[in-house]
C-alpha positions, 0 to 999 in steps of 0.5 A: 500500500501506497498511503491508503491506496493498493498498488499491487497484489502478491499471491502465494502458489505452488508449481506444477514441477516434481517436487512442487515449489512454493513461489509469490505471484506479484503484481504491481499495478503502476500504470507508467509501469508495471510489474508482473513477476514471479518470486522464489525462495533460495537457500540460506534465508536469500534475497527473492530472486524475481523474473 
């Protein structure tokens, strides 16, 4: 949230791969720009890498 406005969404999921891997669908709805992203964990507590 941006003051009291939304900006975006984020949503948990799961893939369809074997294992399945938790990842956040984000959304940022910026109308000059906006972001469409998938975020996944790593390893040792990491920054989300995001594509």
């Amino acid at each position: 949230m941006l003051g009291w406005d939304e900006i975006g969404e984020a949503w948990e999921k799961q893939s369809r791969s074997d294992p399945p891997r938790d990842y956040l669908r984000v959304q940022i709805d910026d109308p000059l720009c906006p972001i469409n992203a998938h975020c996944s964990p790593t390893p040792k507590d990491s920054p989300l890498p995001c594509f």
